[in-house]
C-alpha positions as CSV (number, residue, x, y, z in Angstrom):
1,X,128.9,53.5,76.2
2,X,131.1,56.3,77.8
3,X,134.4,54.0,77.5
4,X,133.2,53.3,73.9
5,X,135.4,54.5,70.5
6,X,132.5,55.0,68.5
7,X,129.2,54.6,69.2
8,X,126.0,54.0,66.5
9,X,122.5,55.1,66.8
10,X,119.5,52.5,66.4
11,X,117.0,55.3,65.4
12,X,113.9,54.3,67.5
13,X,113.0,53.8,71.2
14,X,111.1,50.5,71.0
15,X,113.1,47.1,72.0
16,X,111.4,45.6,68.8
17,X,113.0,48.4,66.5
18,X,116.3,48.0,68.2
19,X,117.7,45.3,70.2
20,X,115.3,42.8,68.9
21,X,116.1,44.0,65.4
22,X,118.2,41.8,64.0
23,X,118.8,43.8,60.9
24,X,119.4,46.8,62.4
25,X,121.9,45.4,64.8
26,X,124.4,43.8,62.0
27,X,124.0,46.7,60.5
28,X,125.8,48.7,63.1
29,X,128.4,45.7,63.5
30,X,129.1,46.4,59.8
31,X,128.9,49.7,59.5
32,X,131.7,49.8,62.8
33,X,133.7,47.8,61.1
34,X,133.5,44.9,63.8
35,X,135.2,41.7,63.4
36,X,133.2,39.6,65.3
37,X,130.1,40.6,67.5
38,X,129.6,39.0,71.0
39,X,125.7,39.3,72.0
40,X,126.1,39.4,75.6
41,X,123.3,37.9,77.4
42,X,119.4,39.1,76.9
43,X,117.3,40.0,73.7
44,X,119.1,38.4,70.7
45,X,121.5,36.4,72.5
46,X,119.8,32.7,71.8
47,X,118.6,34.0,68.2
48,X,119.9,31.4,65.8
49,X,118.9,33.8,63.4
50,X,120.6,36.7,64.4
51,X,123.5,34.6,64.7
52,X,123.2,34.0,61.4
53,X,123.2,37.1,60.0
54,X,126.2,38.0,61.8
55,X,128.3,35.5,59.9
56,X,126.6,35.6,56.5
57,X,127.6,39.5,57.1
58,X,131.5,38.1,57.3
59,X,131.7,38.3,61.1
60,X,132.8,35.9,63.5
61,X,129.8,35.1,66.5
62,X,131.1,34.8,69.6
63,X,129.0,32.0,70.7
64,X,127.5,28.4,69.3
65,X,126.7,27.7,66.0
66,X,123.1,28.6,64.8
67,X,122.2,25.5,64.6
68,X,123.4,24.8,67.9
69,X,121.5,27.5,69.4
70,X,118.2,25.9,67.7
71,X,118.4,22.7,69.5
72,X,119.5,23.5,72.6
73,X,118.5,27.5,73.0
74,X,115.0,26.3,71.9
75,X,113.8,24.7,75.1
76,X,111.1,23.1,73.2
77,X,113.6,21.5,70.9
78,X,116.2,20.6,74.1
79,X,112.8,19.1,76.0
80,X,110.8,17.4,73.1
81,X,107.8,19.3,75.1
82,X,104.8,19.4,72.3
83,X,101.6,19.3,74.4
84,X,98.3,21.4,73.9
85,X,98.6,23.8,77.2
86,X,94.6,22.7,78.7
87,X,95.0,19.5,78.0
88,X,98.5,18.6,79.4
89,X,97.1,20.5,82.6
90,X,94.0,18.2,82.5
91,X,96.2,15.3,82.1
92,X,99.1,16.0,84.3
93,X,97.4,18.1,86.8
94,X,98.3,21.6,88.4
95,X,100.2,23.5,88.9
96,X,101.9,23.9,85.8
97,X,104.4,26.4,84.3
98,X,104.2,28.2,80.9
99,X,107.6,29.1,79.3
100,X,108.7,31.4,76.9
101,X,110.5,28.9,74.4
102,X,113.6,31.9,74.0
103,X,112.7,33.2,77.3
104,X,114.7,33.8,80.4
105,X,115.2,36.4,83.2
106,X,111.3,35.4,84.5
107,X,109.9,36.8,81.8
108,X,107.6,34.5,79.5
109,X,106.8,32.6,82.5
110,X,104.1,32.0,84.1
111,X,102.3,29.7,87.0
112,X,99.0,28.4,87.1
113,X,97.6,27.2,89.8
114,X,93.8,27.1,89.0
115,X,92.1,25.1,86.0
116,X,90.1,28.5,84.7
117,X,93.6,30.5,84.5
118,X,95.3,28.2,81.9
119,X,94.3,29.9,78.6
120,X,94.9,33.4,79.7
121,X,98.1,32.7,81.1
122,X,99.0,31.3,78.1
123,X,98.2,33.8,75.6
124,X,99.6,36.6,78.4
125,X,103.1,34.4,78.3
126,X,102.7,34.2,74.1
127,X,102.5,38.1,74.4
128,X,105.2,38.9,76.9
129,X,107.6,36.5,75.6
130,X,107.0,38.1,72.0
131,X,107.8,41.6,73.3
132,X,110.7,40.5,75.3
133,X,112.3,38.2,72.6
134,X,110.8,38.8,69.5
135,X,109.2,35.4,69.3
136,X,106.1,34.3,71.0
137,X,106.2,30.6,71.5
138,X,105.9,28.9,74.2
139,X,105.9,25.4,76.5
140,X,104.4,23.6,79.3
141,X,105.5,21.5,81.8
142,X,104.7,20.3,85.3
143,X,105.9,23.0,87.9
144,X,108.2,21.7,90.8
145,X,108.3,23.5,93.7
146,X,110.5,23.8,96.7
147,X,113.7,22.4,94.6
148,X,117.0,24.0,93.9
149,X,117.9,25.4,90.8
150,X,121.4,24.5,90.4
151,X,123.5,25.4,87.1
152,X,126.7,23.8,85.4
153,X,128.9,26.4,83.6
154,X,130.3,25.0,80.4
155,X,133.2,25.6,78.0
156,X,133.2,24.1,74.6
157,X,135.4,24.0,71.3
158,X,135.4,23.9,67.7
159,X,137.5,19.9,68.3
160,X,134.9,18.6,70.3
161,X,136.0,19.2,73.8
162,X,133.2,20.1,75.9
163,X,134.3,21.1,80.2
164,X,132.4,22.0,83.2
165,X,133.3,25.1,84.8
166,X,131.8,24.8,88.4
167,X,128.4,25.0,89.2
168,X,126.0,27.8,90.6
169,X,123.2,28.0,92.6
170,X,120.1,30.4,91.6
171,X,117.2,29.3,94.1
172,X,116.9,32.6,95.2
173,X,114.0,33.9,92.8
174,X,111.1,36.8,92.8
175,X,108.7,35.5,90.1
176,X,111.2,33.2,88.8
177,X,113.6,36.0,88.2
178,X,117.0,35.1,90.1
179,X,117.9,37.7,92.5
180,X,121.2,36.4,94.6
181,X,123.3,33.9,92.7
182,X,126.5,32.1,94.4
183,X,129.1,29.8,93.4
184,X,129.8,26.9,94.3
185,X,126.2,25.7,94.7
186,X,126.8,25.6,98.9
187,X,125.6,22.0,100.9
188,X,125.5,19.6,97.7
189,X,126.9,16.5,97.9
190,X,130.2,15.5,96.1
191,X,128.9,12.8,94.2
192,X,125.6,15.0,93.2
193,X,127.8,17.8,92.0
194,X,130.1,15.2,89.9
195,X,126.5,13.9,88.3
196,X,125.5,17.1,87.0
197,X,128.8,17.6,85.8
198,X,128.6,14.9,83.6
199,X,125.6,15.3,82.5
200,X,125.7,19.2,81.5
201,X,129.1,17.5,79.4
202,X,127.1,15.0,77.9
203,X,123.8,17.1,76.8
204,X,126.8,19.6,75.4
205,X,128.9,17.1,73.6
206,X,126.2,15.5,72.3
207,X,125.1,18.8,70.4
208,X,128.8,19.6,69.5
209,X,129.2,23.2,72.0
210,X,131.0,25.6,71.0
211,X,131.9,28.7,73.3
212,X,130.2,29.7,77.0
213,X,126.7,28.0,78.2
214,X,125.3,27.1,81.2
215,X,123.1,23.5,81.7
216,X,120.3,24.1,84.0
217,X,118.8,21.4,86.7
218,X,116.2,21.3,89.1
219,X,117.6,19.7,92.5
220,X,116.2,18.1,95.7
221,X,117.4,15.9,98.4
222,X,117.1,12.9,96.0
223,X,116.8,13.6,92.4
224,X,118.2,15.8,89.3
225,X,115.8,17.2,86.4
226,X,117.6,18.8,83.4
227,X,116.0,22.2,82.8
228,X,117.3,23.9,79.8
229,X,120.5,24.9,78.2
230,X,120.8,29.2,78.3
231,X,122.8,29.2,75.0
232,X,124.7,32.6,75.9
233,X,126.7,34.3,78.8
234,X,125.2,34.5,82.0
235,X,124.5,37.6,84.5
236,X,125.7,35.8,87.3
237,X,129.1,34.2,85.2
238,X,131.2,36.4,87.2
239,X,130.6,33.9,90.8
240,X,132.1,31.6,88.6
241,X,135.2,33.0,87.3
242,X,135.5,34.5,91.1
243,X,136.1,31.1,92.3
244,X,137.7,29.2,89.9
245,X,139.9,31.9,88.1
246,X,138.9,31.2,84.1
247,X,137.9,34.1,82.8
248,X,134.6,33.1,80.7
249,X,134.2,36.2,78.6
250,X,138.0,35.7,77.7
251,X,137.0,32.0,77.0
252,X,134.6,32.8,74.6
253,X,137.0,35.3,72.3
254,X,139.5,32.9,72.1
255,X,137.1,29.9,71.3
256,X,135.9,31.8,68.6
257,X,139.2,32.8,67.0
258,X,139.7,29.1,66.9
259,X,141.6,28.4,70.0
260,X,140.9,24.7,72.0
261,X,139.5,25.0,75.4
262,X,142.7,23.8,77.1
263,X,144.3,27.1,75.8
264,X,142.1,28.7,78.2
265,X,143.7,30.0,81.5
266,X,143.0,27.3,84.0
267,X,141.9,25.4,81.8
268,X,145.0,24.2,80.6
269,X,144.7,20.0,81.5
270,X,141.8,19.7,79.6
271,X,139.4,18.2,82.5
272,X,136.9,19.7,84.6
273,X,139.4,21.8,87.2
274,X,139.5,21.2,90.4
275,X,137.8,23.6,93.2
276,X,140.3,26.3,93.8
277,X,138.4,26.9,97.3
278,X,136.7,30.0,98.1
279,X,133.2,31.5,97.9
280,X,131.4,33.8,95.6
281,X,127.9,35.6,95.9
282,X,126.0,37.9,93.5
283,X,123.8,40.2,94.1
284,X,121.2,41.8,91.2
285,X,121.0,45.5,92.1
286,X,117.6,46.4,90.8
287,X,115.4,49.7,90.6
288,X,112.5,47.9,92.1
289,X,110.5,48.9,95.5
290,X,110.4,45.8,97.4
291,X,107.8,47.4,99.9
292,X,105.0,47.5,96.6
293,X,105.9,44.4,95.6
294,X,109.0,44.7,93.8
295,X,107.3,46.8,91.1
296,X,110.3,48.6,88.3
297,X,110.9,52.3,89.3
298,X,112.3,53.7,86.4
299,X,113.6,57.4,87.4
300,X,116.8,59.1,87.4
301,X,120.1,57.8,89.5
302,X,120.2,61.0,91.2
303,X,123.4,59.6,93.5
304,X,125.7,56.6,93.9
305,X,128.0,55.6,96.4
306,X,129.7,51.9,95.3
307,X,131.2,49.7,97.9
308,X,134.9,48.9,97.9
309,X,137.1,46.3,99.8
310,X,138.7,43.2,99.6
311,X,136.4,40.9,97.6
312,X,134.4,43.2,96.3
313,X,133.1,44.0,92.3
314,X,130.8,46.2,91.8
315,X,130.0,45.6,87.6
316,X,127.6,48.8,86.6
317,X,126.9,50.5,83.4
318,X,125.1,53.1,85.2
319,X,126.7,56.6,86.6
320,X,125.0,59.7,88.9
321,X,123.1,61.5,86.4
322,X,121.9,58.3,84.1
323,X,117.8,57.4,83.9
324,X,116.6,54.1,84.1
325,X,113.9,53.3,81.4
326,X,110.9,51.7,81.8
327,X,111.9,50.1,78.3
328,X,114.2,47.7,79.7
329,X,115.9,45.9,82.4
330,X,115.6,47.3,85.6
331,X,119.0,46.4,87.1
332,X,121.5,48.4,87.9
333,X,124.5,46.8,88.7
334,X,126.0,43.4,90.2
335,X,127.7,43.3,92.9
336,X,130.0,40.4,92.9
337,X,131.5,39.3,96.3
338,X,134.6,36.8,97.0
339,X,136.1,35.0,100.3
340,X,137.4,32.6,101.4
341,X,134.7,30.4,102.9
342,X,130.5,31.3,102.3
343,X,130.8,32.4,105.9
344,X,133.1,35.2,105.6
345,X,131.5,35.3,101.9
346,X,128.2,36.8,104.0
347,X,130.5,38.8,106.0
348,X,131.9,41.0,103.3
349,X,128.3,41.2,101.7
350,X,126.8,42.4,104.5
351,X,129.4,44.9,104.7
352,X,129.4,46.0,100.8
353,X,125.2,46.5,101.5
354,X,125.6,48.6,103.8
355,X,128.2,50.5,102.2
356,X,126.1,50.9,99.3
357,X,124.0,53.9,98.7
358,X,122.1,55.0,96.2
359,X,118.9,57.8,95.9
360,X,117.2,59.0,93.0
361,X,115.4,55.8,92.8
362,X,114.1,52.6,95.3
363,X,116.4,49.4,94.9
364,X,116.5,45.7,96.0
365,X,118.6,46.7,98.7
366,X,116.6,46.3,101.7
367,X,115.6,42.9,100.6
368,X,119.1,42.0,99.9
369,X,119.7,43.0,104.0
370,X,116.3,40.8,105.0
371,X,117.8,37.7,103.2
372,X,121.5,37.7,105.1
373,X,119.2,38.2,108.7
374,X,117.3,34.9,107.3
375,X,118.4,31.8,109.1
376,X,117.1,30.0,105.9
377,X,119.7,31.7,103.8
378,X,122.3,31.4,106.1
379,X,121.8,27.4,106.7
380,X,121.4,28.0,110.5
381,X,125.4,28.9,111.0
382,X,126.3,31.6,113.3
383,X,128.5,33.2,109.8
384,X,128.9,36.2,111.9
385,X,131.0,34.6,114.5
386,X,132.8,32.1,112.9
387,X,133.1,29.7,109.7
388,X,131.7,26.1,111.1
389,X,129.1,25.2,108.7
390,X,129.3,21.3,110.1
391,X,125.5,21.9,110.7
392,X,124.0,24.0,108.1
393,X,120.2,23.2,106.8
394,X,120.3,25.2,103.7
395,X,116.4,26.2,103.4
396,X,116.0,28.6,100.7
397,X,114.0,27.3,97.3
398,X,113.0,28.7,94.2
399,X,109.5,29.9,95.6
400,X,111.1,31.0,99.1
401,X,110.8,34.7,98.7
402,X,107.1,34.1,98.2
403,X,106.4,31.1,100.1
404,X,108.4,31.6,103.2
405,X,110.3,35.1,103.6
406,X,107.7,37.5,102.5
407,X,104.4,36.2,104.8
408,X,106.9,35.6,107.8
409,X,108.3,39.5,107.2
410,X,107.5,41.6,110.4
411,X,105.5,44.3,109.3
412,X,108.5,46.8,110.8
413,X,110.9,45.6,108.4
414,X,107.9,45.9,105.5
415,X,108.0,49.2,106.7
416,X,111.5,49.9,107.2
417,X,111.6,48.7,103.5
418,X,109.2,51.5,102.5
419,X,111.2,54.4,104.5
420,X,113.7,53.3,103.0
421,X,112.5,54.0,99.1
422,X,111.1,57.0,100.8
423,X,114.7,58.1,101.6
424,X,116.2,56.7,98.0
425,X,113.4,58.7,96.6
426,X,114.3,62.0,98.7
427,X,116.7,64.1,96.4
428,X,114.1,63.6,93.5
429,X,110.7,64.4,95.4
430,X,112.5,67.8,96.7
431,X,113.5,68.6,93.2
432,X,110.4,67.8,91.6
């Protein structure tokens, strides 16, 4: 907001009075005088109805048409899921997940493993999903553990053309919430990547894409499950446009003013590019204490010293000085990290960590450090000595953290973890 020309009140502290209010938010577009509004990614984002009112108000929406958004942004629409929660778990058996039909980010999610904890954790996911999104409905479908959750970026246009922009992998989770995203999604086969290429082009052509979107699959050794379509920009877009130089934001701005996809940068043949080589990790800097479970510490940024180097983007909207709410997100920045191979990729992130300091509040940090000692994480290759990954066995899987890194953690480096968000916490304990 500090870089911002003007800048518009909302009049409330609530996300339901704000950010989820769809006419309060084209009302600021049109009282700014905006020409088109881009929604970024989170609250109305995958609204079909907020995209709506944008252009009924005479703007241009950077993203998919509404009705677009409502087949594929509606995962109950893109999955033809209608099942009565109890009695699909009876049926299919457990566990099971509960989605939040609009959701994402882990929130409107929820696991059950035992027969008596259906109904609650369908009426919690109904209630978190309506505060979160501003619609409460939700789906069920048979959970799948230890599988990689890969995703297909996507460009579309207004003629029809629909391209894949590389893919990502975004196993590395904390209650289904991605934590660490990289690009390309490291050990798949060639063939296995070129398959859910095609088939995040097909799902997209078939509902006529327009702008930025990413295809969603669940992975394993042998087979491919289509997840959902996030109908919006992604956190983690910026792996993507590390490593194969298309700037998606850029995309999207252009695609909306009308131009085809293969006026894009990079984009320019009009087929899937090519892999430009090269590696790209992101990591979610949150306000969380990873020693308590990773529970949101919303405080004041008393500090903050950002990493710098070759390779290294540090994306923040957050300054010394700012708070961070317990109203929304808890992240604080991205940092975005580029080499040439995943090997040196590590290299330079363990680096940028440990150049990275911030107090006033705990952060991820720690856990971000735990994850580059992991052997699981780092497929077994020696990545600080050299960049032979003939024999990597890349372990990590969406339920890792929980499954296999957290009950394995020595209880020094649980403990290290909490000195650590003691010392983060330092600067604001003496001035209290």
């Amino acid at each position: 907001m500090r870089l911002a020309d003007e800048a518009y009140a909302l009049g409330a502290a609530e996300t339901a009075d704000t950010y989820l209010n769809i006419d309060a938010m084209a009302s600021a577009a049109v009282r700014a005088h905006a020409d088109a509004v881009h929604p970024g990614h989170g609250f109305l984002a995958e609204n079909a109805d907020f995209a709506q009112a944008v252009i009924d108000a005479g703007m241009v929406w950077v993203g998919p048409k509404p009705e677009t958004i409502r087949v594929l942004g509606s995962k109950v629409a893109a999955r033809r899921i209608a099942a009565e929660v109890v009695e699909f778990a009876r049926e299919h058996g457990l566990p099971i997940a509960i989605k939040a039909v609009y959701g994402g980010g882990g929130r409107g999610l929820k696991v059950v493993h035992e027969p008596d904890e259906v109904a609650a954790a369908f009426e919690s996911a109904m209630h978190e999903a309506e505060v979160a999104f501003g619609n409460g409905d939700c789906f069920v479908e048979r959970f799948l553990a230890r599988l990689w959750h890969v995703e297909v970026q996507v460009l579309g246009d207004q003629f029809g053309t629909v391209l894949a922009v590389g893919t990502r992998d975004c196993s590395l989770q904390r209650r289904n919430q991605k934590l660490i995203e990289e690009a390309p999604a490291p050990f798949l086969a060639a063939e296995t990547v070129r398959e859910l290429e095609r088939a995040a082009v097909a799902i997209c052509s078939r509902a006529h894409y327009e702008s930025a979107g990413t295809v969603g699959f669940l992975v394993d050794d042998g087979t491919m499950s289509f997840m959902e379509v996030n109908t919006h920009i992604q956190v983690e877009h910026p792996v993507t446009e590390a490593v194969t130089g298309v700037d998606l934001v850029a995309a999207q701005l252009a695609i909306a003013e009308g131009a085809p996809v293969e006026a894009v940068p990079g984009l320019e043949s009009g087929v899937t590019p090519e892999p430009r080589g090269g590696h790209a990790m992101e990591f979610r800097i949150n306000a969380e204490d990873p020693s308590l479970g990773f529970v949101p510490f919303p405080g004041v940024v008393e500090s903050l010293q950002v990493p710098t180097g070759p390779g290294i983007r540090f994306d923040s909207g957050v300054a010394a000085g700012d708070s961070i709410s317990s109203r929304y997100d808890s992240m604080i920045a991205e940092l975005i990290v580029k080499a040439s191979t995943r090997a040196e990729c590590l290299r330079r992130a363990e680096r940028a960590l440990a150049e990275l300091h911030i107090h006033g509040v705990p952060t991820v940090v720690p856990f971000d450090k735990a994850v580059l000692e992991s052997a699981d994480f780092g497929a077994g290759a020696d990545w600080r000595a050299d960049d032979d990954v003939s024999n990597a066995n890349f372990r990590v899987y969406t339920r890792w953290i929980e499954e296999e890194l957290l009950p394995n953690l020595p209880s020094e480096t649980l403990e290290d973890w909490r000195r650590a968000g003691e010392r983060a916490m330092g600067e604001r304990r003496r001035a209290g």
